[in-house]
Structures are given as structure tokens and as C-alpha cells.
N, C-alpha and C positions, 0 to 999 in steps of 0.2 A: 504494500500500500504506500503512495507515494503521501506523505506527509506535509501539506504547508505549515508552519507555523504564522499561528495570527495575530499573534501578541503586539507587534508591533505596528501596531497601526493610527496614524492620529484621530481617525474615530473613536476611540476607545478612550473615554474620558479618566482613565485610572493610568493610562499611560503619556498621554497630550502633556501632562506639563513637564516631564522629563526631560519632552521635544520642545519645550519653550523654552525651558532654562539650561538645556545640552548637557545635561547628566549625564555624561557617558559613562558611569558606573552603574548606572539605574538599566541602561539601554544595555550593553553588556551582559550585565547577569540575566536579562532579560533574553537574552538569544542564546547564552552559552547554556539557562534550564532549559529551553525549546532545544536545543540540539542534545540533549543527557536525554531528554524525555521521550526524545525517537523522532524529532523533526526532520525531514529531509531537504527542505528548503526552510529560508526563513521570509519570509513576506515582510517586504519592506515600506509602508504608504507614511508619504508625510501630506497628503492632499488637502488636508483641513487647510493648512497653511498657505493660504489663496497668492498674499504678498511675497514667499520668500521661501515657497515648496522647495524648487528645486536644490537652494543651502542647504534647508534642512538635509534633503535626501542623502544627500551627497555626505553630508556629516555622521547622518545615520547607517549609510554604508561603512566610509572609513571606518568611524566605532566598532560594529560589527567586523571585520576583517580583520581588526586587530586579535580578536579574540577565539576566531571559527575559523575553516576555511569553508562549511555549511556551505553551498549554493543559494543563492538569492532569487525572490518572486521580486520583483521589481513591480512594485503598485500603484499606478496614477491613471487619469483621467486624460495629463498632459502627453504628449510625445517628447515634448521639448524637456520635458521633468524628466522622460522615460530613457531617451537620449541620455542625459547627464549624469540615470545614474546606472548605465552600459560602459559609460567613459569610465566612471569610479570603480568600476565591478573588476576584482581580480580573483573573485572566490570560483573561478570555473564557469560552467554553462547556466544562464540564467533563464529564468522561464521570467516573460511580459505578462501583465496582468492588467489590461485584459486589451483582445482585439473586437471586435464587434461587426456585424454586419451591416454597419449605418457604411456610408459611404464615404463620409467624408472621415470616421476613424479609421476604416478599413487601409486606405490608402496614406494613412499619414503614421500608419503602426507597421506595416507589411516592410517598408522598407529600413526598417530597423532590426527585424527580425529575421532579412535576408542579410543585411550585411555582418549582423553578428553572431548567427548562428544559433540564435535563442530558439528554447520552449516559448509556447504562446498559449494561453487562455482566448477562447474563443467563444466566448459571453451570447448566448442564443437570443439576439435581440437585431433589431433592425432601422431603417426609415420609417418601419410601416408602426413604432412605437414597441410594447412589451405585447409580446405576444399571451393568447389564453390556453391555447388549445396546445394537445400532443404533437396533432401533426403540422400547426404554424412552428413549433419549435423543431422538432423534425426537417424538415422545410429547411426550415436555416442555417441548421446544423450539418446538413449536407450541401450547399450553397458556400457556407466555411470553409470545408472541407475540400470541396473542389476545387474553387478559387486560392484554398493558400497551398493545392499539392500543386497545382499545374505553375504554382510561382516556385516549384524546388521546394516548397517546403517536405519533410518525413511526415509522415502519419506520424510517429511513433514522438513527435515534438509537437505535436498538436493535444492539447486536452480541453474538450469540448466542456462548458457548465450549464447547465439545461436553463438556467437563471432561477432560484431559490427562492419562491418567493410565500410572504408570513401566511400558515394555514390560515392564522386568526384572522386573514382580509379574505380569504376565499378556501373552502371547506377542499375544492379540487383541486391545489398548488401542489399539494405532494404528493398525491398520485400521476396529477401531469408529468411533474419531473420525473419519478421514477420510472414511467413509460416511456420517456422522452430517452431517459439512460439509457434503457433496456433495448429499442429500436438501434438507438447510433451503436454501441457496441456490438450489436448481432451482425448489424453492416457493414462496422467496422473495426471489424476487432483489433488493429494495431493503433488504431486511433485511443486514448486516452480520456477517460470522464472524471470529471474535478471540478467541486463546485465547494461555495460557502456555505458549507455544512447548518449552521446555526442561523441563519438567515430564516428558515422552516420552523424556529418559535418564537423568533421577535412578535412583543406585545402580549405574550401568551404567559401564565403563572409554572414555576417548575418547567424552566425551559429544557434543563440536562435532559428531564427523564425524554422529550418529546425527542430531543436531538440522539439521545443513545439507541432510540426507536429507529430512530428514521438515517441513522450511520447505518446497520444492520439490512433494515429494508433497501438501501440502495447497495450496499457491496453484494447483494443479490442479484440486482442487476446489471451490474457488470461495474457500477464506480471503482476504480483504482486510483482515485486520486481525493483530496479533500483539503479546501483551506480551514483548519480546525484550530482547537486551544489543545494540545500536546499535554498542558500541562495540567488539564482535566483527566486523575486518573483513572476515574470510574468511566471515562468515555474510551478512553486507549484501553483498557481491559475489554470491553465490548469488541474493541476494533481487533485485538489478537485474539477472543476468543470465536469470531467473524473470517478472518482470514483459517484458523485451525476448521473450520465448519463449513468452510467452502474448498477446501483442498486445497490453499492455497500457502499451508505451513507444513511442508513434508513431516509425518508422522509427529505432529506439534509439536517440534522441538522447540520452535521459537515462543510458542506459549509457554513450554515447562520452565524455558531459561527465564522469560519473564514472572514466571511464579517462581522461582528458585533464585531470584534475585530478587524478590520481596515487592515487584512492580505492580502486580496486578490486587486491585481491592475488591476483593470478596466479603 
């Protein structure tokens, strides 16, 4: 299971002022626990920061690289942000976060991702707004997919995210997505499925229990990938006793060692 860590993101109002006052011990130990706790990237967004993102970023990388050589999800809105922090990026291959089927991100993210060889998130959304349905997201998701292989991009650097959105605004959000999973992976199965896991109980009471549900019901359908909190570890027990349950831990070793290393909360 490929791992984002989400900790670091200036959404996150328990993290934001770390990023205002450049704590870089705050910011640190903040990616060196994501990477102990089985992160595989670490996700990096400074985007709240409208006036002076792309510093942050850039700060926020350096910091982090002193400390990991982790892999970075690179998180913005902007290209120009996304740009600056490719320039800073010496941690290996990064995944972009995110490309989109609008038009005018499509084409101002694509070549970023050609010239540096990144993973790319490819956010099932378009011109036509958020889509509702399975097969609008479907739709797009292979539309993505076509358009970024026949530019060079691998399948296997593409990870599609069905777009996650709160059960609480509509009862059929996450059954769309899990369908939406389910389709693009039987299709295409080197292609990659990764979404923000926790996006599915914003607004809702006892978010974990909804999200350790709904981690479960999508690595059924084929998700291999998740921007999550790592350092939730009633949720990463779910997630190695998910991967041992789908064949996906040869004879669970990696579950025992995570129980035999006192990881998993039972």
C-alpha cells in the first residue's frame, strides 16, 4: 500500500502555525513520525499561504530533507508553487498533487511532470465542475489516463483519486467512489488508485470509525494508494490487517512483524 502522509499540510489548523513561524523542529518531527509510522511519501501543501506559498514550500521541503530522504507528494493548487518545489526536491521521485481534467490545469501540470519525471494524482474532476455519478467519474478517469499515457507518461506513475467527497453532503459519495475504484482498476490495473482517505467523514461525528470502514471497503477495490494520517494507529492496523486479507502480505508476515513490534492496537 502506497502511503501518503498528510500531516503536513496548511489546512490543518494544529499544524499552520508551525508554517507561520518556520519551526522547523515542529515540521521535522512531524515527517520523521510519518516516515517511522510506514509513510511512503510525505505530502507537502503550504497553499493556505495565498501571499508567500511558494517560500513556505520551499522551506518546508528543505526542512524535511534534512531529516528523511522519504519521497515527497508535492501539494498545491499552483504550478508555479509546484514548479519551485521540483526545483527544491532532492528526496528522489516525486508524485504532483494533483492534475485535473479542467483544461487549463491539465496543460499547465503535464508539463512538469514530463520534464521531471514525477508520479501525478489525477483528481476525477473536470470543466464540466464535480462530477455525481460513477460513470461521469469513470469518464474522466479514462480521459486522464489516455491523455497523460499518449504524452509518455507510465501507467504505473499515474494514481487516479475518484474525488472523496463528505457522505454527510450526499448519502451516495462513497459508494460512487468505490465503484469509480473498482471500474478504473479492472481496466487498468497498472494504473494506480489514491485518494484522501478522510475527506469521506468531514462534518460527520467519530470520523476514524467511518474512515477505518471505508480504508477497508476501498482496498477491496482495488485502492493501492491513500493520502492518510500514518500516525492514526488504529487506522494503519486496519490497513495491514486489509492488505494480510486480500493476499496482498505473503503468509502475513508483515502483519506478525507489525504485531511483534508492538504496532498494531488491538
Amino acid at each position: 500500500m502506497i502511503i501518503i502522509g498528510e500531516k503536513i499540510n496548511s489546512t490543518l489548523k494544529a499544524i499552520r502555525p508551525a508554517m507561520e513561524s518556520r519551526d522547523k523542529a515542529a515540521i521535522q518531527d512531524l515527517a520523521r513520525r510519518q516516515v517511522e509510522a510506514g509513510a511512503t511519501f510525505i505530502d507537502v501543501n503550504a497553499g493556505m499561504f495565498y501571499d508567500n506559498e511558494i517560500e513556505i514550500l520551499e522551506w518546508l521541503i528543505d526542512s524535511i530533507q534534512e531529516i528523511t530522504t522519504a519521497p515527497l507528494a508535492i501539494d498545491s493548487p499552483n504550478a508555479r508553487a509546484m514548479l519551485a518545489g521540483l526545483k527544491a526536491n532532492r528526496n528522489g521521485k516525486p508524485i504532483l498533487n494533483s492534475i485535473t481534467g479542467e483544461k487549463e490545469r491539465f496543460e499547465s501540470v503535464l508539463p512538469l511532470v514530463l520534464e521531471y519525471g514525477t508520479g501525478v494524482i489525477g483528481l476525477c474532476m473536470d470543466d464540466r465542475g464535480m462530477p455525481e455519478t460513477t460513470a461521469e467519474r469513470v469518464e474522466i478517469a479514462e480521459t486522464l489516463i489516455r491523455n497523460l499515457t499518449r504524452e509518455g507518461v507510465a501507467p504505473g506513475d499515474i494514481y487516479i483519486d475518484p474525488m472523496i467527497r463528505p457522505i454527510g453532503t450526499g448519502s451516495h459519495y462513497g459508494i460512487v467512489a468505490i465503484e469509480t475504484m473498482r471500474a478504473v482498476k479492472a481496466a487498468h490495473p497498472d494504473v494506480h488508485i489514491a485518494c484522501g482517505l478522510s475527506n469521506v467523514s468531514f462534518g460527520i461525528p467519530a470520523r476514524k470509525v467511518i474512515n477505518q470502514a471505508f480504508l477497508i471497503a476501498a482496498m477491496t477495490c482495488g485502492m493501492d494508494g491513500a493520502i492518510l494520517d500514518p500516525l492514526d494507529r488504529k487506522l494503519m492496523t486496519f490497513l495491514y490487517a486489509g492488505e494480510a486479507l486480500l493476499g496482498l502480505d505473503e503468509f502475513c508476515m508483515n502483519y506478525i512483524e507489525k504485531f511483534q513490534e508492538g504496532l498494531l492496537e488491538v
